[in-house]
N, C-alpha and C positions, 0 to 999 in steps of 0.2 A: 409128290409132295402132299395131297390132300391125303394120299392114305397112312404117311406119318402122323399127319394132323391128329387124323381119326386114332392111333394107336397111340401119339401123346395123352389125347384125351382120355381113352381107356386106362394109362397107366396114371393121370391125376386123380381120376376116380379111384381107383386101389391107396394113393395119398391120403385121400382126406377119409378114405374107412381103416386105415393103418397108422394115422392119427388117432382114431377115435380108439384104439385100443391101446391100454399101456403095457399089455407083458411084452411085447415087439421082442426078440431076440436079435442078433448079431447080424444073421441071415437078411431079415428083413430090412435091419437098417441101412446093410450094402446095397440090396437092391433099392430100397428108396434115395439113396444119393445117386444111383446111376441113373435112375428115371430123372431125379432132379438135372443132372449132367445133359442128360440125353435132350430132354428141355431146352436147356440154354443153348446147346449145340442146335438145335433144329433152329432157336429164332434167331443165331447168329447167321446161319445159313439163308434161311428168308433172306433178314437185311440186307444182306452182301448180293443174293441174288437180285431184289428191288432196288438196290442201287446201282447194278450192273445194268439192269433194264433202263431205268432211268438216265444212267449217262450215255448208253447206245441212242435212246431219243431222243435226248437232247444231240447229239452228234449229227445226227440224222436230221434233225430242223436246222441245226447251223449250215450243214452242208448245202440244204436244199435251199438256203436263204441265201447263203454266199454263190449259187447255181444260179440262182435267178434274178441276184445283181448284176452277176456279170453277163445272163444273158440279154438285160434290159440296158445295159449299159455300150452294148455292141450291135444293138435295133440302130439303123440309122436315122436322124433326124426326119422331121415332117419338110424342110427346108432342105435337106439334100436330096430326096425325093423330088421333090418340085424344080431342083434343079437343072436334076438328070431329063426332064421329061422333053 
């Protein structure tokens, strides 16, 4: 993922020096909307993955919080202890 990053970045930088020039032909313009394409598709893909990550954490803290209700909830009393003794 970071060496897309690094290769989106290389291809904004060809953007903003293919802005700066206006005879741009045909060629060029195609490649500039698939960079732009290519762009959106990488930071869809981020989000979907940080949101994948985030509800697996959260999954993961409910589990271990519903684990360790039920495990304090099955600790026998201080009073049935004492009674057994």
């Amino acid at each position: 993922m970071k060496l897309e990053t690094q290769s989106l970045s290389k291809y904004a930088d060809l953007l903003e020096r293919w802005n700066e020039d206006d005879n741009q032909d045909e060629v060029l313009q195609e490649a500039k909307l698939d960079v732009i394409d290519r762009i959106g598709s990488t930071l869809n893909e981020m989000r979907e993955l940080q949101s994948h990550e985030w509800a697996a954490m959260y999954k993961a803290l409910q589990d271990s919080g519903e684990k360790n209700a039920a495990d304090s909830s099955s600790m026998p009393k201080d009073g049935a202890c004492k009674e057994a003794e």
